[in-house]
C-alpha positions in Angstrom: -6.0 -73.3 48.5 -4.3 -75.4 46.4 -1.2 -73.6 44.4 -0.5 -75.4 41.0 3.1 -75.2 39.7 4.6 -75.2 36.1 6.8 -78.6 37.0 3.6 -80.6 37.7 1.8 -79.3 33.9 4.6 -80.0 32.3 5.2 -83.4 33.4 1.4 -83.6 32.7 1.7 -82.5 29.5 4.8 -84.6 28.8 2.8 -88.0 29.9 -0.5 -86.7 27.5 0.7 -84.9 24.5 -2.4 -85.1 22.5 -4.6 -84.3 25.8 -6.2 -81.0 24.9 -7.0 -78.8 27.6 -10.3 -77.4 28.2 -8.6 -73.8 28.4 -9.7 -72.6 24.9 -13.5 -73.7 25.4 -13.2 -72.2 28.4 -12.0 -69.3 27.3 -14.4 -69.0 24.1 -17.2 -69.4 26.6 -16.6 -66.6 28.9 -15.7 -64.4 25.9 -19.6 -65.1 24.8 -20.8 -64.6 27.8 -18.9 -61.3 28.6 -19.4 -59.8 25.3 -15.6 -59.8 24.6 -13.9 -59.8 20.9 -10.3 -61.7 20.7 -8.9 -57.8 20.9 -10.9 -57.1 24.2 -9.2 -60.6 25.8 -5.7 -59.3 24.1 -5.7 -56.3 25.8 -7.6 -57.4 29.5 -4.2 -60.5 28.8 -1.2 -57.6 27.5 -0.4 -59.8 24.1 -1.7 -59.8 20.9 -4.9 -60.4 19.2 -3.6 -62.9 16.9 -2.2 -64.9 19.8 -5.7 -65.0 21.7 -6.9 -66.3 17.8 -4.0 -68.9 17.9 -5.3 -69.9 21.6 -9.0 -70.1 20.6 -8.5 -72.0 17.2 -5.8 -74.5 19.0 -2.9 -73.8 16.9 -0.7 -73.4 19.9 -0.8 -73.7 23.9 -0.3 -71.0 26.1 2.5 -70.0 28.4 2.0 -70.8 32.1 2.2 -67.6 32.7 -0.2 -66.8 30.2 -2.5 -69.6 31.4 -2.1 -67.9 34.8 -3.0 -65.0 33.5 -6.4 -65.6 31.7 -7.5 -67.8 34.9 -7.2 -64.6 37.0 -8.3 -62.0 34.9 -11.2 -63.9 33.1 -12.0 -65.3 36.4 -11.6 -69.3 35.2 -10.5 -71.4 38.2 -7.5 -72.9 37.0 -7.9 -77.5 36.8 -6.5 -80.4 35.4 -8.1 -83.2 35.4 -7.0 -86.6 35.7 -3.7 -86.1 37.3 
């Protein structure tokens, strides 16, 4: 299994700034598909509501370790593509 570390996304995302990830589809899309409101994936993630809106409507990134942490607990296998 392939471990990814925070110096390899951050030199990523130093070489692509405007590159969206695909993290807030893919986190809208299990949301739907589970049933879950912004403060079900808050409290499953341990942060605020208004920070899973901020995530979902692109107004920020999340931490690594909150990347990390919405891969394991909403069960989204964690990618970037292109590198």
């Amino acid at each position: 299994m392939r471990i990814i570390t925070k110096e390899p996304l951050q030199s990523y995302a130093e070489k692509h700034p405007d590159c969206k990830t695909a993290l807030q589809e893919c986190l809208k899309e299990r949301m739907f598909e589970q049933g879950l409101s912004q403060k079900d994936v808050a409290k499953i993630l341990g942060t605020s509501q208004s920070r899973i809106s901020d995530l979902i409507s692109g107004k920020c990134n999340p931490t690594f370790e909150l990347a990390q942490s919405i891969c394991r607990n909403l069960d989204i296998a964690p990618a970037i593509e292109g590198v």
